[in-house]
Residue, then its C-alpha position, 0 to 999 in steps of 0.5 A: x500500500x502507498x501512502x502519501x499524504x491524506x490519500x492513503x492507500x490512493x497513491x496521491x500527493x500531499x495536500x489533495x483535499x476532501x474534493x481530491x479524495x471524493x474524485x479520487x474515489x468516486x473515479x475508483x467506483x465508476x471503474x467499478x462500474x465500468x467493467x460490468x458495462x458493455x463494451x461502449x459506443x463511440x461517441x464520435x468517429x475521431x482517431x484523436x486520443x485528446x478528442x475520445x474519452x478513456x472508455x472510447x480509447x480502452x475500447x480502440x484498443x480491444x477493438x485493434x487499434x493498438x497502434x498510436x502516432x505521436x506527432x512533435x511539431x515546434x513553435x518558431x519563427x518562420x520568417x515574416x509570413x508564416x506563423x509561428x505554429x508551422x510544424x504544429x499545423x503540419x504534423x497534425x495534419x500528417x498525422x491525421x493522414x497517416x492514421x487515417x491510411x493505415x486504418x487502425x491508428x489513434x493519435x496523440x496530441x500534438x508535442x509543441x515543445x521541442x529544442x529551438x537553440x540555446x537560451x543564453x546567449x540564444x542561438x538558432x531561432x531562440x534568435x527571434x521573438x515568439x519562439x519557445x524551445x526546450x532543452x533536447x533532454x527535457x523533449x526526450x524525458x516528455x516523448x519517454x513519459x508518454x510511450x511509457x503512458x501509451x505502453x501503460x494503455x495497452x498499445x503495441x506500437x508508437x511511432x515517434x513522428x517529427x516534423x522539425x529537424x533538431x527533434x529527429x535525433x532526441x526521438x531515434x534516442x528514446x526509440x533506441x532506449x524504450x526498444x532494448x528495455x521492451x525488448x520481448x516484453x513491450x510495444x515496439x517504438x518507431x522513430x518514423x525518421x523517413x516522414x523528415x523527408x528531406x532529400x526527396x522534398x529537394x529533389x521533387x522541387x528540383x524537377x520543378x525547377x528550382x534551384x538550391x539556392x531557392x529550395x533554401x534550408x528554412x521558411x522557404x519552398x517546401x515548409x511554406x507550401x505545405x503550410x499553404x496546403x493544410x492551414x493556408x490562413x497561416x501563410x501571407x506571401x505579401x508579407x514578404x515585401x516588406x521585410x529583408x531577406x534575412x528575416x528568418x529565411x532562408x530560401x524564396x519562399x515566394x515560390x511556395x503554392x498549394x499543388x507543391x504543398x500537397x504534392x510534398x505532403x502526399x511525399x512525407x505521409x508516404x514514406x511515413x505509412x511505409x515504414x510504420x507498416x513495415x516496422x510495427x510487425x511483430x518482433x520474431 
């Protein structure tokens, strides 16, 4: 039996009052309850845990959906015409996508943030008003503490899905750990490291035309059209004619348009549906 503090034998912290504990218990009694109920019906046709209730998720996953995408996306500048939520609004809708195509997929919220730079004297785009970074450490320990949460659920796949580079390296990390712990004995953890597609972005706006220079390294072609597919509110190209070109980019954005959006989305959620399918079979 755990103690701590007034919840006895609940396992709650100190200080929970007589309204903590009375949740507390009635949350043990509607468990209760909940196991002598059949099995429940979805009150919506969402794949996204934040929009299901517990009931809902419990049964997705007896019902298959043992899979479960978690997406990290980045709040940072993105240059004079974007807006700072870029990698959210992308990796969301990748996401979304990619579930929808393997078929028995859930998805879990959204991972904002995630490393930008350092702090002090700030690098990178810590550089610049709006941006909210964390330390690679601290982006690893949240992505543990979630596959561990997910593992807690029953899920037998997790699929780390990055849509900013600097988080690549910290998810193969977790993935690595996780795998060699579970090994045998847990779900498997997939860094989908192909969705960062970043070769085959460059050379499909090669056989367009454009040049390296043009295709740039951030805010440019590739991040600008996508996010002009999935949220165009979120893009405002007039905005570029009145900042230098050294606001925040790097590249010529100003070539961006919705096809190359959805052509290069159509590429990232691919290669991501590829490697989970091949990936998230049994171990041998």
């Amino acid at each position: 039996m755990t103690e701590h503090g007034t919840g006895k034998g609940l396992g709650l912290p100190k200080g929970v009052g007589r309204r903590g504990l009375a949740l507390a218990g009635a949350g043990v009694i509607g468990l209760t309850a909940v196991a002598r109920l059949q099995p429940a019906q979805a009150t919506s046709m969402t794949r996204e845990i934040a929009d299901m209730t517990w009931i809902e998720v419990r049964e997705a996953i007896k019902g298959g959906f043992r899979t479960v995408i978690v997406p990290s996306g980045g709040l940072e500048q993105n240059g004079p015409h974007m807006v700072i939520g870029k990698h959210d609004y992308i990796v969301r809708w990748a996401a979304r996508r990619i579930a929808a195509e393997l078929g028995d997929v859930l998805v879990a919220p959204v991972v904002s943030y995630v490393p930008e730079g350092d702090y002090d004297p700030p690098t990178g785009n810590m550089q610049f008003p709006g941006t909210l970074g964390v330390p690679p450490a601290t982006f690893a320990a949240v992505l543990e503490g979630i596959a561990r949460s997910l593992k807690a659920a029953g899920f037998e796949a997790i699929c780390f899905i990055a849509d900013h580079g600097w988080s690549i390296g910290p998810q193969a990390d977790v993935a690595s750990k996780l795998n060699r712990e579970w090994h045998g004995n847990g779900p498997r953890v997939i860094a989908v490291d192909s969705y960062y597609a970043d070769a085959a972005e460059a050379a499909y706006l090669r056989s367009e035309g454009e040049t390296e220079a043009d295709i740039g390294e951030h805010a440019t072609i590739a991040d600008t059209s996508e996010l002009m597919a999935v949220h165009p509110d979120g893009v405002d190209l007039a905005r570029l004619r009145d900042y230098p070109r050294d606001a925040g980019v790097v590249g010529t954005p100003g070539h961006a348009n919705v096809a190359r959006g959805e052509a290069l989305m159509a590429l990232k959620v691919k290669a991501a549906v590829a490697q989970i399918s091949a990936e998230r079979r049994p171990r041998a």
